[in-house]
NUFISE-221662 format. One line per field, with one value per residue: x negated, y, z of N, C-alpha, C in turn. Coordinates in nm, 4 decimals. Atoms other than C-alpha are relative to their C-alpha. Example, Ala and Ser with C-alpha at 12.3 -4.5 7.8 and 13.67 -1.06 7.14 Angstrom:
2
npx	(-0.0890, 0.0820)
npy	(-0.1190, -0.1190)
npz	(0.0000, -0.0060)
capx	(-1.2300, -1.3670)
capy	(-0.4500, -0.1060)
capz	(0.7800, 0.7140)
cpx	(-0.0900, 0.0770)
cpy	(0.1200, 0.1090)
cpz	(0.0000, 0.0730)
//
This chain:
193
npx	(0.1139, 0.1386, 0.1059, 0.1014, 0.1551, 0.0210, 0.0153, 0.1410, 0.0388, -0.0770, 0.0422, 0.1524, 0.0532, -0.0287, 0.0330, 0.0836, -0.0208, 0.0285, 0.1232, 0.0398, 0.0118, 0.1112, 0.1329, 0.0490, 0.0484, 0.1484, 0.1033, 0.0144, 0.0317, 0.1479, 0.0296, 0.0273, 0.0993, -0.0058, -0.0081, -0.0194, -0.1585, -0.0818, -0.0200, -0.0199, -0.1591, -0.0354, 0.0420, -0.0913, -0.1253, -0.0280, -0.0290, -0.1388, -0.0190, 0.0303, -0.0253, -0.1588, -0.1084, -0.0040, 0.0162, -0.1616, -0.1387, -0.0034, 0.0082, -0.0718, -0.0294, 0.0431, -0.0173, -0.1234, -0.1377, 0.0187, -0.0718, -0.1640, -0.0534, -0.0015, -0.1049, -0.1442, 0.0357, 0.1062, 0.0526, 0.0899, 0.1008, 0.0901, 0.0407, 0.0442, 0.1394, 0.1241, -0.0090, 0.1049, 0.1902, 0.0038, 0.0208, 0.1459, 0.0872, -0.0010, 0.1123, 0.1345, 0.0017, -0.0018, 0.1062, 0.0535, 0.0141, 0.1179, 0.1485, 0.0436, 0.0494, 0.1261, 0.1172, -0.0340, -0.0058, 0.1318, 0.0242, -0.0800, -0.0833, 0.0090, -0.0981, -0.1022, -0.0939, -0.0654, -0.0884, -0.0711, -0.1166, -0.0474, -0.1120, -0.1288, -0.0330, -0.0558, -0.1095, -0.0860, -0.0756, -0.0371, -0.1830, -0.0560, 0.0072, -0.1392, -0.1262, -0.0459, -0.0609, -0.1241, -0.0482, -0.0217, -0.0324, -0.0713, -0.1559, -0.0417, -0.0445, -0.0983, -0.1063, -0.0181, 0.0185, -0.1259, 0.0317, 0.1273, 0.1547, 0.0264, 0.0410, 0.1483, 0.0968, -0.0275, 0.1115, 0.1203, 0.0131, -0.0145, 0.1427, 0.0903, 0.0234, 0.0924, 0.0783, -0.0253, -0.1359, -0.0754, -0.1118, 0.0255, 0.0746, 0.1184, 0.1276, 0.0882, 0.1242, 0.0079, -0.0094, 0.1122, -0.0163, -0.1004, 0.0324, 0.0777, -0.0811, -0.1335, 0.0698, 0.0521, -0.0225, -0.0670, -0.1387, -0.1552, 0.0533, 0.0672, -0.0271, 0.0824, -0.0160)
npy	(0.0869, -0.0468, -0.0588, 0.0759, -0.0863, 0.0535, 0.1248, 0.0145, -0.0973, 0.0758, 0.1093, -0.0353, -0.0395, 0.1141, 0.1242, -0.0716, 0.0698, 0.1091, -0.0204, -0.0330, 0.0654, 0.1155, -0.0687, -0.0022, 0.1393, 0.0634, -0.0141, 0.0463, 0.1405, -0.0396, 0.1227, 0.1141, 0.0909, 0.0160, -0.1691, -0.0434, -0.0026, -0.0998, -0.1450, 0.0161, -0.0094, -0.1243, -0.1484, 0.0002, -0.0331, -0.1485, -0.0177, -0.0058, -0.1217, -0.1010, 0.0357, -0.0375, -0.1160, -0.1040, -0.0622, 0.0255, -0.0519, -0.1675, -0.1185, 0.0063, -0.0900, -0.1426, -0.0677, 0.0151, 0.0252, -0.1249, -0.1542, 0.0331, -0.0126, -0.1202, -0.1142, -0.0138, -0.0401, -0.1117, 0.0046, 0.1488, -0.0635, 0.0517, 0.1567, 0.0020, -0.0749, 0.0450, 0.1274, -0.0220, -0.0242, 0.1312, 0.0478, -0.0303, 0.0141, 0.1605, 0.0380, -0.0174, 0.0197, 0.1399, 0.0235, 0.0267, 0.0757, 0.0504, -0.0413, 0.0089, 0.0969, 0.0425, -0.0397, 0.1112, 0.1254, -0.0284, -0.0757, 0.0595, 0.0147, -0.1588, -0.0709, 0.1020, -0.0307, -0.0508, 0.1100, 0.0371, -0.1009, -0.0335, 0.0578, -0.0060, -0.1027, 0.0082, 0.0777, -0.0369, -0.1276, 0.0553, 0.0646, -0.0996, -0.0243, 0.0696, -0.0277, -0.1506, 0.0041, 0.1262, -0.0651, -0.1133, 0.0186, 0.0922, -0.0376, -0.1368, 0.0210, 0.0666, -0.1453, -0.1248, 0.0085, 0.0369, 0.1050, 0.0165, -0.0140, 0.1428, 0.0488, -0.0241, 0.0711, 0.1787, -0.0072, 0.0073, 0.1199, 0.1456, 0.0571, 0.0421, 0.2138, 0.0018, 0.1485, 0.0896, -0.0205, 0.1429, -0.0093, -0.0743, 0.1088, -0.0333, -0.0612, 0.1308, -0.0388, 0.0014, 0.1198, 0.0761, -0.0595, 0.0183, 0.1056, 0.0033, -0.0740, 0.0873, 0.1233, -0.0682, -0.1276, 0.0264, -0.0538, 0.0353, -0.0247, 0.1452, 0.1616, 0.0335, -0.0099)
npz	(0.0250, -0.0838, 0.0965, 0.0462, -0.0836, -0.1123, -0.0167, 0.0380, -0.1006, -0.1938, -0.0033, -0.0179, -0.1057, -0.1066, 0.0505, -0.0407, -0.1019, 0.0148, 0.0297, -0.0674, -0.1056, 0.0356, -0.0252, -0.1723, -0.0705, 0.0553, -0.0780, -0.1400, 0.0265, 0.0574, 0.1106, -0.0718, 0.0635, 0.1006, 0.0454, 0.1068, 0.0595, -0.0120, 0.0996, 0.0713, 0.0204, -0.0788, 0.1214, 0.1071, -0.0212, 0.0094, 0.0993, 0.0093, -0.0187, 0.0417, 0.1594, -0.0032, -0.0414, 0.0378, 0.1393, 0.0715, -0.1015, 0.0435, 0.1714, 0.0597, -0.1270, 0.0610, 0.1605, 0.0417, -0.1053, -0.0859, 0.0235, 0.0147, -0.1561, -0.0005, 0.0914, -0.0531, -0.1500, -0.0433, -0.1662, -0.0080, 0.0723, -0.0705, -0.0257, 0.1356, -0.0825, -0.0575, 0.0219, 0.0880, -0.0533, -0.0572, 0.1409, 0.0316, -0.1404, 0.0093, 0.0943, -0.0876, -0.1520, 0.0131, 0.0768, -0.1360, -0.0871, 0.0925, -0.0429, -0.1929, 0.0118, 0.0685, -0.0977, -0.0497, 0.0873, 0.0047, -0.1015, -0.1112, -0.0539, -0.0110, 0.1172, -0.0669, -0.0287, 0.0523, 0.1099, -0.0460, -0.0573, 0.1348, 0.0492, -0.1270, 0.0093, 0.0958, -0.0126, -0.0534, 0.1067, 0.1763, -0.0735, -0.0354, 0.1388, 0.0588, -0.0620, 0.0480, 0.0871, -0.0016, -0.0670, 0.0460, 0.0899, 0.0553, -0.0670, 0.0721, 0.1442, -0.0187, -0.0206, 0.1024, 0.1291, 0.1120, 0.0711, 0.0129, -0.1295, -0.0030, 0.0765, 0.0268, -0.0713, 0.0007, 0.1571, -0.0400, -0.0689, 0.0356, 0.0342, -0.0788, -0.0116, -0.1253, 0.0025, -0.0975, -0.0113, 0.0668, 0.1220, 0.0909, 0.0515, -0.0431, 0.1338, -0.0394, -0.0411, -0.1100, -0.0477, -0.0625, -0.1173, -0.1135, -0.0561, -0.0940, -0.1117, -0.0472, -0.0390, -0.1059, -0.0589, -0.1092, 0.0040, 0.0813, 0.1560, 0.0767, -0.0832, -0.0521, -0.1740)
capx	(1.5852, 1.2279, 0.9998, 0.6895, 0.4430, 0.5843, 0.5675, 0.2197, 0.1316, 0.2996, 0.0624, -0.2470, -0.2697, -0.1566, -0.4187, -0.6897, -0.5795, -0.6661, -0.9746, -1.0533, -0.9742, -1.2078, -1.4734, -1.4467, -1.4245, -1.7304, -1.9013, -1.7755, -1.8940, -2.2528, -2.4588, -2.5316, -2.7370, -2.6590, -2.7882, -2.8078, -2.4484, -2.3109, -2.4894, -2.3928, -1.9695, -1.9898, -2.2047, -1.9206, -1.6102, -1.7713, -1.7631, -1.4442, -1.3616, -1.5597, -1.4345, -1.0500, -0.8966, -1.1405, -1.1837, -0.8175, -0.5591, -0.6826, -0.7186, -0.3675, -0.2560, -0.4101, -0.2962, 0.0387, 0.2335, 0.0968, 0.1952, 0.5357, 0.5833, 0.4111, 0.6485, 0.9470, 0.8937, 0.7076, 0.7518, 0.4857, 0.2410, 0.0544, -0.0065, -0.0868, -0.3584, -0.5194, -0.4710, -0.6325, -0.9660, -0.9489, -0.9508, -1.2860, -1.4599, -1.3788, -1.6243, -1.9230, -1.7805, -1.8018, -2.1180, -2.2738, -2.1586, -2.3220, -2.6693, -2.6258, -2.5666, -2.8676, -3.0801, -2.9393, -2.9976, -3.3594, -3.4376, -3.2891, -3.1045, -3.2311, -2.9959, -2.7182, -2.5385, -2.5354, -2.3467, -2.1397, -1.9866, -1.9871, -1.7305, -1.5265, -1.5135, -1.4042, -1.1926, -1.0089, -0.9789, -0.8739, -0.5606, -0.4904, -0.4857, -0.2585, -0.0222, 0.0249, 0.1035, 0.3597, 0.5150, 0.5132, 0.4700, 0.6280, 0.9755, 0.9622, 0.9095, 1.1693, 1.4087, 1.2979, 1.1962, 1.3980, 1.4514, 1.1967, 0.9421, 0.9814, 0.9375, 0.5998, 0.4619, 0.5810, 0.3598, 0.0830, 0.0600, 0.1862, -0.2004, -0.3601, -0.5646, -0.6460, -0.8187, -0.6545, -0.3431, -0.0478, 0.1393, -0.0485, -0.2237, -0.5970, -0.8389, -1.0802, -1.3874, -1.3013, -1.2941, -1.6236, -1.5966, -1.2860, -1.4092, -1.7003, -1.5088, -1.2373, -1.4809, -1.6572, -1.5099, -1.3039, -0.9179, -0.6614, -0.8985, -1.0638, -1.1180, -1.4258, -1.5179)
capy	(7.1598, 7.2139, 7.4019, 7.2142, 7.5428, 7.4921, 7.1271, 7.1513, 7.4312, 7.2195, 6.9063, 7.0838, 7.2467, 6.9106, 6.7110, 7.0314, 7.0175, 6.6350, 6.7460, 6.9402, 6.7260, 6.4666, 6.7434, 6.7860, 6.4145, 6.3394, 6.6151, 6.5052, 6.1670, 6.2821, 6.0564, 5.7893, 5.5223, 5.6310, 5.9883, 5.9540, 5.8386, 6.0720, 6.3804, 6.2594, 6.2490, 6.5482, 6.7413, 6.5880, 6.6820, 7.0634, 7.0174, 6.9361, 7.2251, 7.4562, 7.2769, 7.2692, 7.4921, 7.7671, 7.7440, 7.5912, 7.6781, 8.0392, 8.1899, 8.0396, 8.2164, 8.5507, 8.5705, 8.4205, 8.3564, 8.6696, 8.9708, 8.8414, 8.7948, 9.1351, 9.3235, 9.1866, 9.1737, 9.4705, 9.3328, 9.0159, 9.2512, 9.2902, 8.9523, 8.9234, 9.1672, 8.9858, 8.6420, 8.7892, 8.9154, 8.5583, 8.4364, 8.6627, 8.5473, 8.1741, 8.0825, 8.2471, 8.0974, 7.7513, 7.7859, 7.8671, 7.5929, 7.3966, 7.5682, 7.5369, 7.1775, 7.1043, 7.2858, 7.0385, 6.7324, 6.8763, 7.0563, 6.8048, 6.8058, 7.1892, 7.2926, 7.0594, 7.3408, 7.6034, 7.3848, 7.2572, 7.6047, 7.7508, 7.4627, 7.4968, 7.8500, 7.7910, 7.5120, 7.7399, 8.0545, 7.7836, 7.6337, 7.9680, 8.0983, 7.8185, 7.8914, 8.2486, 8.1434, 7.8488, 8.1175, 8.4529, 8.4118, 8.0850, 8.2010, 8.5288, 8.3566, 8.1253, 8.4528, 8.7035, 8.5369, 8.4953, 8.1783, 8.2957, 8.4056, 7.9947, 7.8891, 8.1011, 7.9769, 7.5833, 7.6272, 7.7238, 7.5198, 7.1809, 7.1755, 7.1553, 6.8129, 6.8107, 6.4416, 6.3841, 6.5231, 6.2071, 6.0948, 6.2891, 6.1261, 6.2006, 6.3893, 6.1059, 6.3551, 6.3661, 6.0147, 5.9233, 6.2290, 6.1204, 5.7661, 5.8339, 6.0749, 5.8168, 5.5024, 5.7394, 5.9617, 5.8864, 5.9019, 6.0785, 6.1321, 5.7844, 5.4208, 5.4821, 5.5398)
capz	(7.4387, 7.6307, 7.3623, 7.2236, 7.3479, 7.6933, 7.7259, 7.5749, 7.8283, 8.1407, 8.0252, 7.9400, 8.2612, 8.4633, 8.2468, 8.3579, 8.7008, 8.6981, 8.5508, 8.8270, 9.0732, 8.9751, 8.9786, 9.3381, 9.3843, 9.1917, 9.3858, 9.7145, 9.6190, 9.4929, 9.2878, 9.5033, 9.3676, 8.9931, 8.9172, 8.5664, 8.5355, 8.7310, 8.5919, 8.2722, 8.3244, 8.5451, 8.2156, 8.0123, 8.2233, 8.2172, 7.8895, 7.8289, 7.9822, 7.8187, 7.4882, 7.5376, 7.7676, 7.6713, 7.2987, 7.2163, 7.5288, 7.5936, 7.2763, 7.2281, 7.5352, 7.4312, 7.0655, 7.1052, 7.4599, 7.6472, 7.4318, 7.3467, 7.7504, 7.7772, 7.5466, 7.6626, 8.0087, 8.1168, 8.5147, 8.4073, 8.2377, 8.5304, 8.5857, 8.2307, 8.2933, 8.5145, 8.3548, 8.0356, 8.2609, 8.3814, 8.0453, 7.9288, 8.2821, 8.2093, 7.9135, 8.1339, 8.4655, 8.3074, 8.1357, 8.4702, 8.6342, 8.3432, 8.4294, 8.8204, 8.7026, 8.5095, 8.7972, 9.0226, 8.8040, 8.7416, 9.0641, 9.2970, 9.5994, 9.6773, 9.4110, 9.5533, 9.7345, 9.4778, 9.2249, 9.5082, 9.6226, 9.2524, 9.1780, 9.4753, 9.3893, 9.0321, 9.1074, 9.3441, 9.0561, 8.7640, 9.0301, 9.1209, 8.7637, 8.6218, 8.9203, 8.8565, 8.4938, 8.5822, 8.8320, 8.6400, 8.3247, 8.2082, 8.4030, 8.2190, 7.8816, 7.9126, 8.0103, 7.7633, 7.4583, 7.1269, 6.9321, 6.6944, 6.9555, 7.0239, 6.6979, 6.6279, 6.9871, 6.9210, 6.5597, 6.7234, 7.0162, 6.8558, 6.7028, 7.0059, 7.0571, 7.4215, 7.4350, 7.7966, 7.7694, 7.7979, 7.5129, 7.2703, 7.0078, 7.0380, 6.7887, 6.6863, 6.7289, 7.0837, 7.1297, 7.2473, 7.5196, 7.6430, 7.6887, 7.8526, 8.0953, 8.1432, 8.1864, 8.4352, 8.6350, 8.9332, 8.9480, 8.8373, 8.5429, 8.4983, 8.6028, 8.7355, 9.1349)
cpx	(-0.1280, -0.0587, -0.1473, -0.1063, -0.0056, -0.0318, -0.1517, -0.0515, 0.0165, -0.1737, -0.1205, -0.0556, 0.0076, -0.1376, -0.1719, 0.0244, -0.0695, -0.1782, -0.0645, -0.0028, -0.1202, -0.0906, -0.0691, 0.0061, -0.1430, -0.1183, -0.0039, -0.0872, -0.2260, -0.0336, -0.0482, -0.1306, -0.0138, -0.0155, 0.0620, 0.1275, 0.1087, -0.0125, 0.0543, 0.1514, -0.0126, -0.0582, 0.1516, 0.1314, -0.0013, 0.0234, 0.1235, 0.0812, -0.0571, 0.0715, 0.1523, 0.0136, -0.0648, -0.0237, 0.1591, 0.1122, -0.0047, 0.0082, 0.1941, 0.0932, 0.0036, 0.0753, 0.1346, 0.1089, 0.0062, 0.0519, 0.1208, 0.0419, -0.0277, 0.1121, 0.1151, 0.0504, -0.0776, -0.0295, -0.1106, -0.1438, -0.1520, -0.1029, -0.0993, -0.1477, -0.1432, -0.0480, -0.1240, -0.1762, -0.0176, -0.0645, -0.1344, -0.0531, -0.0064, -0.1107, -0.1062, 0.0273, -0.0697, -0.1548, -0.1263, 0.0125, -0.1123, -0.1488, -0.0388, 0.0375, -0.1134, -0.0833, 0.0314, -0.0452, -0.1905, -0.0305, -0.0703, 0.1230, -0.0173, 0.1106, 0.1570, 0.1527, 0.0768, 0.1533, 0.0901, 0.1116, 0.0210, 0.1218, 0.0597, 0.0839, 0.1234, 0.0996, 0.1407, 0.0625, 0.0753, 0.1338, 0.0602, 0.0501, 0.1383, 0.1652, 0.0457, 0.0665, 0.1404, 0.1286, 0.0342, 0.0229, 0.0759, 0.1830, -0.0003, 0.0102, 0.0948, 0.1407, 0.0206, -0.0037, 0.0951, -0.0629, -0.1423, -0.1415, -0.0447, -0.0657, -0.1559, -0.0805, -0.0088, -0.1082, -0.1275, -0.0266, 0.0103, -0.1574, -0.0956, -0.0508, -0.0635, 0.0218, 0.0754, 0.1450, 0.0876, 0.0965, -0.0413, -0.0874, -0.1725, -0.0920, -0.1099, -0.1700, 0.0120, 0.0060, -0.1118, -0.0349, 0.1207, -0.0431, -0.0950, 0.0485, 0.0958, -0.0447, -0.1142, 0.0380, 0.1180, 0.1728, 0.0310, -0.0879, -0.0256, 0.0085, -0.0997, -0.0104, -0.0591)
cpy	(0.0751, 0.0606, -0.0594, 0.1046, -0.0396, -0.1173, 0.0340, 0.0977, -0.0995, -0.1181, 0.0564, 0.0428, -0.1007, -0.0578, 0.1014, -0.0015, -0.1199, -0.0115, 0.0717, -0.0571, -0.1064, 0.0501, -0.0337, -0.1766, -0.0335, 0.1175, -0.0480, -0.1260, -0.0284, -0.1041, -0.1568, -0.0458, 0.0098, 0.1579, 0.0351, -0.0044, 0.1072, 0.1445, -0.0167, 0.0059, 0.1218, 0.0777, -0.0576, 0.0843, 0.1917, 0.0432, 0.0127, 0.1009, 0.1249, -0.0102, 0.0471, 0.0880, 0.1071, 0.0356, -0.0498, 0.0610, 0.1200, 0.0801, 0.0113, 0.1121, 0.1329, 0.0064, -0.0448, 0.0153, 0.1489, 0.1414, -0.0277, 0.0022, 0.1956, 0.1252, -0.0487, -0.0034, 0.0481, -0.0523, -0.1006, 0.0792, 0.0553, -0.1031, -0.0570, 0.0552, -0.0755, -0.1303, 0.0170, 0.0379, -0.1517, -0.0848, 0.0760, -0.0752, -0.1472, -0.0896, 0.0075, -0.0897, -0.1649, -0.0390, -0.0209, -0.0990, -0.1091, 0.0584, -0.0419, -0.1863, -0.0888, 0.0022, -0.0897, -0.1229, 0.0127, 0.0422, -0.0611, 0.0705, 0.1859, 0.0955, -0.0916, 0.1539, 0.1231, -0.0249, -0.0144, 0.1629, 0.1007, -0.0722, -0.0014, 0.1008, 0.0131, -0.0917, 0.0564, 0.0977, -0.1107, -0.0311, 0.1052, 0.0735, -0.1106, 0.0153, 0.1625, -0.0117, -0.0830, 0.1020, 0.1546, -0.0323, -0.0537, 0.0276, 0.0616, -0.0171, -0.0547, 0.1049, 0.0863, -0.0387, -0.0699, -0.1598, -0.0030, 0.0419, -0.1970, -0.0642, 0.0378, -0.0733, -0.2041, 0.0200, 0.0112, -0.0820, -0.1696, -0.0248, -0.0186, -0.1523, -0.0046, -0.1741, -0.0219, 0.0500, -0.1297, -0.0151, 0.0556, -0.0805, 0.0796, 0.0397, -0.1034, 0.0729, 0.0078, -0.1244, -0.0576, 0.1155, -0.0218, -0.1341, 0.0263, 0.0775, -0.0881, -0.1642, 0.0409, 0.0256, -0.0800, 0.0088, 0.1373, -0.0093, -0.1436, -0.0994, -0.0147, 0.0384, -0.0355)
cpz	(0.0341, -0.1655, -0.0163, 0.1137, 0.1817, 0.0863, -0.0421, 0.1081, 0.1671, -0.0326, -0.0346, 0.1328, 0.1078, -0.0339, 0.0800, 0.1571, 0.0900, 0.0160, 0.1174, 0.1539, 0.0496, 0.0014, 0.0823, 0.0462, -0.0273, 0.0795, 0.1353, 0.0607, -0.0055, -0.1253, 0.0195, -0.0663, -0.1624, -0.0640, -0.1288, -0.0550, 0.0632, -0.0117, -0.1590, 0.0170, 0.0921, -0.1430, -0.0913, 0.0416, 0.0011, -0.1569, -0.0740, 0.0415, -0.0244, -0.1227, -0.0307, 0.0475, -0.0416, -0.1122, -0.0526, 0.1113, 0.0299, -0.0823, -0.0397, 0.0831, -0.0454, -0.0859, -0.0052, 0.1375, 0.0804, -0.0468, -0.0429, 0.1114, 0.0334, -0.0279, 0.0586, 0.1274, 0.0833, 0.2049, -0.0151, -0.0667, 0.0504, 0.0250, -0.1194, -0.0140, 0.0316, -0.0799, -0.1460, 0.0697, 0.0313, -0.1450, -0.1145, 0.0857, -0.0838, -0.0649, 0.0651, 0.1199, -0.0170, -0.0306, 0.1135, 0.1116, -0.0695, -0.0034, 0.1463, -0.0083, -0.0158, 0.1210, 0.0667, -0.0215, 0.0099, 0.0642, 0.1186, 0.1438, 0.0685, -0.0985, -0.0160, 0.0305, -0.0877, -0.1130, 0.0872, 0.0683, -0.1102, -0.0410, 0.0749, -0.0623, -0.1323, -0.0315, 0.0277, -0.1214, -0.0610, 0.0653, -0.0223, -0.1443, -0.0815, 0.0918, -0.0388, -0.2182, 0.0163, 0.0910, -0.0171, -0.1435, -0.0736, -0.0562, -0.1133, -0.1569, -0.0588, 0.0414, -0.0842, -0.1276, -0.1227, -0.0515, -0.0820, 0.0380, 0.0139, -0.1095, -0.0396, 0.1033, -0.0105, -0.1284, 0.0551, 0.0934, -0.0282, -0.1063, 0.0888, -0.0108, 0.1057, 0.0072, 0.1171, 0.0375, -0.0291, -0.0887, -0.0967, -0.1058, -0.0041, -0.1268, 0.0155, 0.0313, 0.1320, 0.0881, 0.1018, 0.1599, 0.1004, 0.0197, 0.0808, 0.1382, 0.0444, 0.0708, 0.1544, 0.1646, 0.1021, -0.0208, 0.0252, -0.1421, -0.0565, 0.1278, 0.0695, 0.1485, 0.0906)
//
């Protein structure tokens, strides 16, 4: 039987993913005729990603899946390594896109391309980053780790409340950010477009 942490790990990073896809659509897209609505779901969707993956899915990462993979599989520890510098960087990387947003929003279109090749950039680390976990890590936890290695990471992970993860039932403080992101925002994320 699949393990709650990993299933919650597979679908947070699909649902982030998603999230990032819709980035680059909504910048490819610009703001057309509707600035204010589309700086407004673009400040939300960085939000959402400053909110979840780096105050609930990393930390969980850090303090629970990574040194149990570490210790018992010294060949992933590397990887680990890096995944943890990845995981300091992240909070700042995001925060900055959220500034090179604003300037943008308030600037104008002079402040168009920094924003636009900051999120490329960070689009590309965050893919690259979840693949090196789905492809080193995951394997190796699923290989090395004991029953109750499972049970501590399923405990911790089964409290996550990522708002756009499917099937999950939804934290009601995150309600009004995942609607507006979902009434927004372009496919796979939302209905909007």
């Amino acid at each position: 039987m699949p393990s709650i942490s990993l299933r919650t790990i597979r679908e947070e990073h699909a649902s982030l993913a998603a999230m990032l896809h819709s980035l680059r659509l909504m910048l490819d897209q610009g703001p057309r005729d509707a600035p204010a609505a589309f700086f407004d779901v673009m400040r939300a969707m960085l939000f959402y990603i400053d909110e979840f993956p780096e105050r609930q899915h990393h930390p969980k990462e850090s303090r629970w899946l990574f040194p149990k993979v570490a210790e018992r599989a010294p060949e992933a520890a590397e990887t680990i390594a890096k995944l943890e510098r990845d995981h300091v960087g992240g909070e700042s990387a995001v925060r900055e896109l959220q500034h090179l947003l604003l300037g943008w929003e308030l600037m104008g279109d002079v402040r168009r391309e920094a924003f636009g090749e900051a999120l490329r950039r960070y689009i590309q680390f965050y893919l690259d980053h979840m693949r090196l976990e789905e492809t080193v890590v995951l394997p190796a936890a699923q290989k090395h780790l004991s029953a109750a290695d499972w049970v501590a990471l399923d405990a911790a992970f089964a409290s996550n409340t990522n708002p756009l993860a499917p099937g999950r039932p939804r934290d009601a403080v995150y309600d009004r950010l995942f609607t507006r992101i979902v009434m927004r925002a372009p496919g796979p994320i939302g209905l909007g477009g």
